[in-house]
GUNU-972108 format. One record per residue (C-alpha): residue number from 1; x, y, z. Coordinates in steps of 0.5 Angstrom, whole numbers, plus 500, padded with zeros to 3 digits. Each point is the difference from the previous one (the first is absolute). Layout:
BEGIN
NUM;X;Y;Z
...
***
This chain:
BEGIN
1;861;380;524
2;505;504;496
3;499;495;494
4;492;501;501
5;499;507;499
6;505;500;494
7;495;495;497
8;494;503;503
9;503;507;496
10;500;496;493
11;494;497;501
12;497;507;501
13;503;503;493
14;498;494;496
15;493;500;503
16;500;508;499
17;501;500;493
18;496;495;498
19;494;504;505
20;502;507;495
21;498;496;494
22;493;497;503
23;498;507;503
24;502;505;494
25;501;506;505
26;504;504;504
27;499;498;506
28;506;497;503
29;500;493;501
30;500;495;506
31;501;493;503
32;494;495;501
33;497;499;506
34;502;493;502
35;508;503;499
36;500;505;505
37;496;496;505
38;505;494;499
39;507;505;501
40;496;503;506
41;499;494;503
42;509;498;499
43;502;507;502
44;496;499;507
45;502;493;501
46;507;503;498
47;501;506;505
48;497;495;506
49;506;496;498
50;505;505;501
51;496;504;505
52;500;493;505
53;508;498;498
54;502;507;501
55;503;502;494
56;502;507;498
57;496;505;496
58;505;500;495
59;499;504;492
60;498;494;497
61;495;499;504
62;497;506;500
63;500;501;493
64;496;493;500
65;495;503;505
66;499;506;497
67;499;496;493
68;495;496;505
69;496;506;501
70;498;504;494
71;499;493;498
72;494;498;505
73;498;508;500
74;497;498;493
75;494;497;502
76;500;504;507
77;492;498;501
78;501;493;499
79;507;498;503
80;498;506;506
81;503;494;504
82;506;499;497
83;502;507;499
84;499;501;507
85;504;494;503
86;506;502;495
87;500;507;503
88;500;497;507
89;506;495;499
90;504;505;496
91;500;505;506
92;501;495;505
93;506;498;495
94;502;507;501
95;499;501;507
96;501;494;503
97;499;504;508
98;501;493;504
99;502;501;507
100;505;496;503
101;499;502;507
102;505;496;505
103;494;495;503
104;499;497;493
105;505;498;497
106;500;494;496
107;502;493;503
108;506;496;497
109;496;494;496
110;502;493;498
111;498;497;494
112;494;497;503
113;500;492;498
114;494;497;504
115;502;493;500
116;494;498;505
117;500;500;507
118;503;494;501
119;506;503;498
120;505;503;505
121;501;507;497
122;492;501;500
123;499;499;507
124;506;504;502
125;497;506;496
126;493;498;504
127;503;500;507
128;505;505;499
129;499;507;503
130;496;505;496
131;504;507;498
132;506;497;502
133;503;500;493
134;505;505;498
135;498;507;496
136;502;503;494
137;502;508;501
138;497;502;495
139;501;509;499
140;496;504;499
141;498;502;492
142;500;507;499
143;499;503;493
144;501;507;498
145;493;502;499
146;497;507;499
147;495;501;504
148;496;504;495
149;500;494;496
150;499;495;506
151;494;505;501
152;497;500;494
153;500;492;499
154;497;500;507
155;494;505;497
156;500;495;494
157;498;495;505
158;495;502;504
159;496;502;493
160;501;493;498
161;497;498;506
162;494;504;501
163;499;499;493
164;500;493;498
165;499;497;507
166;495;495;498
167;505;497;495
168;501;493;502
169;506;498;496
170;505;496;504
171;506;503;497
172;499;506;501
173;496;500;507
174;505;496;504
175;506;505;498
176;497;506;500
177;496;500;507
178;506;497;504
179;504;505;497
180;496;506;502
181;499;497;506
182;507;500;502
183;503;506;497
184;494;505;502
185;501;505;506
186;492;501;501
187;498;494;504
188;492;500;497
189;503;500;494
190;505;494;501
191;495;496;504
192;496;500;496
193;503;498;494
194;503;494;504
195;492;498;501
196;499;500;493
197;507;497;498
198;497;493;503
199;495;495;498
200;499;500;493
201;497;493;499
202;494;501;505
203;498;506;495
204;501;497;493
205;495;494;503
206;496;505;502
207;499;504;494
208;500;494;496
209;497;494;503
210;494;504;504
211;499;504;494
212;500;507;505
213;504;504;504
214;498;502;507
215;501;507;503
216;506;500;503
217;502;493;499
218;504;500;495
219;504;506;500
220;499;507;505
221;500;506;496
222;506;504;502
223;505;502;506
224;493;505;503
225;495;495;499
226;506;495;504
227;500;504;505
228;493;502;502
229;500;492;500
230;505;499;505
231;498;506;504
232;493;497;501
233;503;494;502
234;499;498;508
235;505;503;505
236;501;492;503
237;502;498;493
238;507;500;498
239;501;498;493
240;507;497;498
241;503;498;494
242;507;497;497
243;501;500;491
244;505;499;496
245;502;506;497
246;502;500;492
247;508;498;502
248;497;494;504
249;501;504;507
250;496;498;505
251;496;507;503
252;495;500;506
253;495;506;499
254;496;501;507
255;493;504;501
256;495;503;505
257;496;505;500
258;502;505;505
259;507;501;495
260;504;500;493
261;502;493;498
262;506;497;502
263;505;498;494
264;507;496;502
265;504;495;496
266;501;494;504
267;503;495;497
268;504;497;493
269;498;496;495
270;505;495;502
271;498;501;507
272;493;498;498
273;503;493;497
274;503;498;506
275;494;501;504
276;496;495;496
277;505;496;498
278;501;497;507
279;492;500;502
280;499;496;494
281;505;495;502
282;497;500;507
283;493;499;497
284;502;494;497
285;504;497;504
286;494;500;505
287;496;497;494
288;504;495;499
289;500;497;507
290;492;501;499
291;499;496;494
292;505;495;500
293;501;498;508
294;502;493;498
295;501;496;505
296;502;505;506
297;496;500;506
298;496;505;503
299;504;503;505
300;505;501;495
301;495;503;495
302;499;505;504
303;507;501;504
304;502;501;492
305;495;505;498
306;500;503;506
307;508;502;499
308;497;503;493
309;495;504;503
310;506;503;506
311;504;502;494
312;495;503;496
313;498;503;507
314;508;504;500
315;500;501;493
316;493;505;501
317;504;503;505
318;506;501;495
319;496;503;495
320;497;505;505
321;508;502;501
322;503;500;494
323;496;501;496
324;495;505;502
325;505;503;505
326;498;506;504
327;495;501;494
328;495;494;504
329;498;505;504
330;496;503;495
331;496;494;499
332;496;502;507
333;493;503;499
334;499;508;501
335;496;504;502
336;499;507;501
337;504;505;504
338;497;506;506
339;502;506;500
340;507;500;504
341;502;494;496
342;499;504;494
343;503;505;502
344;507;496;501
345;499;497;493
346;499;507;496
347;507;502;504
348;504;494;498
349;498;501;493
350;502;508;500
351;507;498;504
352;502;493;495
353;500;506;495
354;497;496;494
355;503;493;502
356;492;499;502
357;493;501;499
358;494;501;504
359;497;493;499
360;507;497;502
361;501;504;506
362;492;499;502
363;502;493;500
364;507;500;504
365;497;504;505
366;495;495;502
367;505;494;498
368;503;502;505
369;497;497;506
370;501;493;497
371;507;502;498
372;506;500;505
373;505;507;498
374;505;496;496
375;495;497;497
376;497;507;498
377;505;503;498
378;503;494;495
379;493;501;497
380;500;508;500
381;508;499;497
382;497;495;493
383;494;506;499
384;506;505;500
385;504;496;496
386;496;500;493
387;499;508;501
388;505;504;501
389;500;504;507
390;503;504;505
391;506;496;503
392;499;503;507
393;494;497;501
394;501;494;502
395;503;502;507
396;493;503;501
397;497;493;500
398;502;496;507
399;496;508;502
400;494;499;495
401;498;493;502
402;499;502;506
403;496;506;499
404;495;495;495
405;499;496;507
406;498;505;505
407;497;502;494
408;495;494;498
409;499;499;508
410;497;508;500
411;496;498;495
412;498;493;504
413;498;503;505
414;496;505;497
415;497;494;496
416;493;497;502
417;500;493;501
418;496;498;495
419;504;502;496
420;507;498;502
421;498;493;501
422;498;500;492
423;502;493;496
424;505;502;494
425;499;496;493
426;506;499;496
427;499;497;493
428;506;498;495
429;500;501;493
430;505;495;498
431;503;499;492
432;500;493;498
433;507;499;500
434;499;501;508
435;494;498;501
436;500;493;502
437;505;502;506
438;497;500;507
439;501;507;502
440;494;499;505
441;505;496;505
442;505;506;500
443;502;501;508
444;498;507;498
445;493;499;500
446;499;496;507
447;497;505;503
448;495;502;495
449;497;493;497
450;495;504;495
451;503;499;494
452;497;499;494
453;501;500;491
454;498;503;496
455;500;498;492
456;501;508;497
457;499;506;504
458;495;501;494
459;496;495;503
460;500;502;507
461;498;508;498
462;495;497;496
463;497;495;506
464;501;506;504
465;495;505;495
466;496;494;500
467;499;500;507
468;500;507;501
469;493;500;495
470;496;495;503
471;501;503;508
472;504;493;502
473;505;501;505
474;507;496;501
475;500;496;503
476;495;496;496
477;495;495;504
478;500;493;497
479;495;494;504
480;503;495;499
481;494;496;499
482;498;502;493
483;505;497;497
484;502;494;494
485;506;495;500
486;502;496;495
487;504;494;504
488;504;494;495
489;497;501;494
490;505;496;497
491;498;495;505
492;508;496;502
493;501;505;507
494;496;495;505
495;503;502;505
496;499;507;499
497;493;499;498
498;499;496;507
499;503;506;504
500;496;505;497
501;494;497;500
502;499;499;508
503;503;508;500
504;495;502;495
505;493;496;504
506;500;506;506
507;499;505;493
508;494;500;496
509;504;501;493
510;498;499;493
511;505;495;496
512;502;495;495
513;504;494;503
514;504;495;495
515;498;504;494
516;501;506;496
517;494;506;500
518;498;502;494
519;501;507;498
520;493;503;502
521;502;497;506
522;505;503;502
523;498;508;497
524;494;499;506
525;505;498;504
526;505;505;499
527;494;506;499
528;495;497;506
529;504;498;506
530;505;504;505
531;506;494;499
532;502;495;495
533;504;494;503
534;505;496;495
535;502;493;502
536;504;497;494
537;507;500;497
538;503;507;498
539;495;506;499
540;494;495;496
541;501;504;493
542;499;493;498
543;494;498;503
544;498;508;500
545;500;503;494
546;505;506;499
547;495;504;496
548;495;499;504
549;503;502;506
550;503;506;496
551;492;503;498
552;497;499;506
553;498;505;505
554;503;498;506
555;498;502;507
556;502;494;504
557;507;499;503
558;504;494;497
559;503;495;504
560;505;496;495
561;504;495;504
562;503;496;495
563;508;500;499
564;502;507;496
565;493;502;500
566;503;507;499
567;507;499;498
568;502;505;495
569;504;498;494
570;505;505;498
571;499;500;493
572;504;506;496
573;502;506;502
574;494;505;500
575;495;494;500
576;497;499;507
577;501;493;500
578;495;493;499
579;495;499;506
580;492;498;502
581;501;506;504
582;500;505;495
583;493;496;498
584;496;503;506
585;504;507;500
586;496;500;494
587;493;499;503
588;502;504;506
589;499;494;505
590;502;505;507
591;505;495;503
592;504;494;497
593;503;495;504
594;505;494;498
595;507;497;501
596;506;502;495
597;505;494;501
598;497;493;501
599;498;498;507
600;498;493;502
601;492;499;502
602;499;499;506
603;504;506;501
604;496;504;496
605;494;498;503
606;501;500;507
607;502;508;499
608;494;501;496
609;496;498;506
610;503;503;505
611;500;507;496
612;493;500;500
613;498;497;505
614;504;507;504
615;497;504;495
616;494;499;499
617;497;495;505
618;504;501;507
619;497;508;499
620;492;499;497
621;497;502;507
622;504;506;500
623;497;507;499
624;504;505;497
625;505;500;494
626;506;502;504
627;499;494;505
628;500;496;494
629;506;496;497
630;503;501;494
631;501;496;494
632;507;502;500
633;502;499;507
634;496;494;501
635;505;498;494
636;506;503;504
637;498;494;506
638;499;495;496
639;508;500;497
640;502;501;507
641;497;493;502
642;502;496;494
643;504;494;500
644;504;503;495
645;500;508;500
646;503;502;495
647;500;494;495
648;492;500;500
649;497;506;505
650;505;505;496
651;497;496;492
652;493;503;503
653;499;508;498
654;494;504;498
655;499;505;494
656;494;505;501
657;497;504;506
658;500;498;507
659;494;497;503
660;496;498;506
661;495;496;502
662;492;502;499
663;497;501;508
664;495;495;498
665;497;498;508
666;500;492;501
667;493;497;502
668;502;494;504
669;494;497;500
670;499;500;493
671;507;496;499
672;497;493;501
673;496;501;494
674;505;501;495
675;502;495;495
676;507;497;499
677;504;497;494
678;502;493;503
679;508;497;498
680;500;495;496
681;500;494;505
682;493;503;503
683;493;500;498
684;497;506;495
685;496;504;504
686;492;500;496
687;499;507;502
688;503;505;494
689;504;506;501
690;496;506;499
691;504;505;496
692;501;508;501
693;500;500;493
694;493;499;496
695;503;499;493
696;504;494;504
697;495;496;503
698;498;496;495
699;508;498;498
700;502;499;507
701;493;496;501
702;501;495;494
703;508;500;502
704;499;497;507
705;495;495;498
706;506;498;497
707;506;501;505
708;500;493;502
709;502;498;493
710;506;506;500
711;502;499;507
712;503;494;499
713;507;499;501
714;504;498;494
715;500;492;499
716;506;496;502
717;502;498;493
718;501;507;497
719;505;503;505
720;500;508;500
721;504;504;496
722;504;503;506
723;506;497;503
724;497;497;507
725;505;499;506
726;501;493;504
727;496;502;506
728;494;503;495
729;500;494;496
730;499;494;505
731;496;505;504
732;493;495;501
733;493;503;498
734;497;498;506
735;505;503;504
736;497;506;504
737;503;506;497
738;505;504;504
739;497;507;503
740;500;506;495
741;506;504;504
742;504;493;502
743;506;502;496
744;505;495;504
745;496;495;498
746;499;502;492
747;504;494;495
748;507;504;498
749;497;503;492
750;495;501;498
751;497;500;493
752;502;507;496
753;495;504;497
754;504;500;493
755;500;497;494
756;507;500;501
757;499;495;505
758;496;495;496
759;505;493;502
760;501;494;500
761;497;498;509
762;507;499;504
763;502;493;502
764;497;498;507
***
């Protein structure tokens, strides 16, 4: 970089002189366009380098940086974006502000050589106990800095936020918002900054693709605006979510509406690394054991995948403890304190002499109920530990954990009961690097089973204003009936087709069988009924156009069971990841439902059956929306009664807002009426289906008087693109099938809805 702007320093005198002898005047000469934005582009790349490699910020490279940005301040209104990153990298090369706090340091890490997972080093790493590898102390840095000029690059800062927060330029945006999000004391300030710094593609693909950018779906105004949002939020939702910061330190930033929000770094990078590293190993592990079962016999295909699934089992519980720590507890739903409990929180604020802040205090407060006093005070002691504080407070907190239970159990008491037996929401904001974990299985949600996604907390504030303008409340009502499927469009999943079509004769649903829809279809669908249904290998996006998807106005729920269907592929640092799921964020569908790894069929399907079936069907005659179940915690019932609960009911989890059953009474006499979609071994019924939507009769008509034709099973001569099992390929076809919920009696693997999993069949 030295040689470069050596040169780029010739190339600028030449080109000036021969600039003097065209123009004839005074003015004094500069370089053309196409150099500044080429050396701005080298000097940006060139500071992350040294930035990511921790390198000092010596002379040289201060002259370097300082050449760099007269150069881009040329041409300010054309490279705005430049200058902006170039400005930001400098500071932060300057004042780096990392925290290395004492439950994240970094991990002694091998160079990883992944040689398979046959391979005896993989399955050691695999099975061996997570957090047990040993820290590197790391100390502290603590730069001499004036505190006049650290305030005064903090002022530079917020007028750069609040001025161009509408830019979008990666470079800059990923580094600028993370590191005010991390350096700020105002809570509002740094929480918003952490929701801006995140989920860059989604808005670009907005602004592009769709051609407009939506009221508060790209980006959100500034901190005030952030905060009227929050506090608009409903008592029972509690917003939580983990970012990696510019230094790729892992940040847990929580909101509700009764507090300031709530910042703590949780972990290290290399902390992260080996979280995913050994959950990758096990999901491939039990992929491989689904794909290639060979010649192995039932028993032991499931005695193997189900040792993986216990290990998986203790691993989340390792998760929770050594990687979250005491800071698990603050994944728990809040709500809002009474007046003695309020109380209780302004005085342990006052007494902590600066080492916490209301919201934390609030939120202490109430977590104390859950918390045993050790527990508490460990979690008090890592808030105290990123602020300065008085040393003599912590002998005051075996004292104040008391007073916050006699506290909340005064305000219990004095609470309606209404009010208290309230349903808490917990929605998860997960950057990509993160996201494919299963943080829903966490042992600490055990007793709250209403847990959600969130695909940006711009999406939720927009949902929520949304709802807000049209008078609906939360949760939403679906009616189950008025929906629209789309079963096996690549026509090679039988068995699956065979399932879910004696699951789908007892509905009166809309669809397309052994084909893919066509695009006016699908906008209909999506557009008209309350819920869309997708049976097929990964999220549909070949069958289903992207674009299609993306410009539609969505109102129905998605349910995509496919493998991976809403698994997020982490991309770089700043992106939000390559996934179908951001399609549907984009037409604002309310609720996504999918898998994140890849699941076997038969699974997947008894799951979704059984999730239904408790949320919708089980409670249709019953009146009164808080009697109703919900989709959430129909979905919490069904992992539990899983085979496999953790390697498929862990792979299902929803993105979007909780919903319920519409209360739609049941006419009994009305039910013998009703037309069915016969199974492929029956007789077609001659009376069509009527339609819910008038724009679809026609197609459903016409499709219909040609299902015999799609619902043929595929021929013999053409085996199937997924690997079959030695049970699932001598099974005779006229053999009565299996009862839906029969899981012991099930062949050993089940076809993979993946594209991955398109092999040669096993050997019988």
């Amino acid at each position: 970089m030295e040689h470069f702007n050596k040169e780029f320093v010739c190339i600028r005198e030449r080109d000036m002189q021969f600039q003097a002898l065209m123009h004839r005047d005074a003015s004094r000469p500069r370089p053309n366009v196409i150099q500044n934005e080429i050396f701005g582009l080298c000097t940006i790349q060139w500071l992350i380098r040294k930035i990511d490699a921790g390198e000092p910020f010596d002379e040289s490279s201060r002259d370097i940086y300082n050449n760099s940005l007269r150069i881009v301040k040329y041409l300010q209104s054309r490279m705005v974006d430049q200058t902006l990153a170039v400005k930001q990298l400098g500071r932060q090369l300057e004042y780096p502000q990392d925290a290395n706090y004492s439950w994240m340091q970094p991990v002694v890490r091998k160079k990883l050589t992944k040689l398979g997972i046959e391979c005896a080093v993989d399955l050691f790493r695999a099975v061996s106990p997570f957090g047990r590898r040993p820290k590197v102390p790391v100390a502290e840095p603590k730069p001499v800095v004036n505190k006049e000029e650290l305030k005064a690059v903090q002022t530079r800062l917020r007028e750069e936020m609040n001025g161009y927060t509408h830019i979008l330029y990666r470079d800059w945006r990923c580094r600028m918002f993370p590191y005010i999000g991390r350096t700020f004391t105002n809570p509002w300030e740094a929480a918003y900054a952490w929701a801006e710094a995140t989920f860059i593609g989604s808005r670009n693909a907005v602004q592009l693709k769709l051609e407009r950018c939506r009221k508060g779906l790209v980006t959100i105004s500034g901190p005030d605006r952030f905060r009227n949002c929050v506090e608009a939020m409903p008592d029972d939702m509690t917003l939580v979510q983990f970012a990696m910061a510019d230094n790729k330190q892992i940040y847990l930033i929580k909101l509700h509406a009764d507090r300031e929000p709530i910042i703590m770094p949780i972990a290290h990078y290399s902390q992260a690394s080996e979280l995913m590293d050994k959950f990758t190993y096990l999901l491939e592990e039990d992929e491989r054991i689904a794909k290639f079962p060979g010649d192995m016999s039932p028993t032991t295909f499931w005695e193997r995948r189900k040792g993986v699934d216990a290990r998986l089992a203790s691993f989340v519980g390792e998760v929770e403890k050594n990687f979250l720590g005491v800071s698990a507890h603050l994944l728990r739903p809040s709500d809002r304190l009474g007046p003695a409990s309020d109380n209780i929180a302004k005085k342990i604020e006052w007494m902590s002499k600066g080492g916490l802040r209301i919201g934390e205090s609030k939120d202490l407060v109430y977590l104390s109920q859950y918390m045993d006093s050790s527990s508490w005070q460990k979690l008090v002691l890592r808030f105290c530990e990123m602020r300065t504080t008085d040393p003599k407070f912590s002998d005051f907190l075996p004292t104040l954990h008391s007073a916050s239970l006699e506290a909340l159990k005064k305000d219990k008491a004095d609470r309606a009961a209404s009010d208290a037996s309230s349903k808490k929401y917990t929605y998860l904001v997960v950057c990509p690097q993160l996201s494919q974990f299963c943080w829903e299985r966490l042992p600490i949600f055990e007793d709250f089973p209403y847990i959600g996604r969130q695909v940006s907390i711009h999406s939720i504030f927009s949902q929520l204003e949304a709802l807000r303008n049209q008078e609906k409340q939360i949760p939403l009502q679906i009616d189950v009936q008025n929906a629209y499927y789309v079963l096996d469009p690549e026509n090679n999943l039988g068995e699956t087709k065979r399932r879910m079509l004696d699951y789908i004769n007892k509905f009166k649903w809309e669809g397309k069988i052994g084909g893919a829809p066509d695009s006016t279809e699908i906008t209909t669908a999506l557009e008209e009924c309350d819920a869309f249904f997708y049976f097929g290998h990964g999220s549909g996006s070949t069958v289903m156009p992207r674009s299609v998807i993306k410009q539609a106005k969505c109102n129905a729920i998605s349910l995509l069971m496919g493998c991976g269907s809403v698994r997020t592929i982490p991309q770089a640092h700043g992106f939000d990841g390559k996934s179908a799921l951001l399609d549907y964020a984009m037409a604002k569908c309310p609720l996504i439902v999918g898998c994140l790894w890849t699941v076997t069929d038969g699974e997947i399907d008894r799951f979704l059956m059984r999730m239904v079936d408790d949320c919708f069907e089980q409670t249709r005659n019953v009146t009164g929306v808080d009697k109703l179940r919900q989709l959430a915690e129909a979905m919490h019932e069904a992992r539990s009664k899983a085979k496999l609960k953790y390697l498929t009911g862990a792979a299902v989890v929803m993105y979007g807002l909780p919903v319920v059953s519409k209360t739609v009474p049941v006419v009994v006499e009305e039910k013998e009426n009703i037309p069915t979609i016969q199974s492929p071994e029956k007789t077609p019924s001659e009376e069509p289906i009527i339609p819910k939507s008038p724009k679809l009769a026609a197609r459903v008509l016409s499709s219909q008087r040609q299902q015999p034709e799609t619902l043929k099973t595929p021929s013999a001569k053409t085996p199937p693109r997924v690997a079959r099992t030695p049970r699932a390929t001598t099974r005779s076809a006229k053999k009565p099938p299996v009862p839906i919920f029969d899981e012991e009696h099930d062949p050993p693997a089940r076809s993979l809805r993946s594209r991955t999993s398109a092999k040669t069949p096993a050997k019988n």
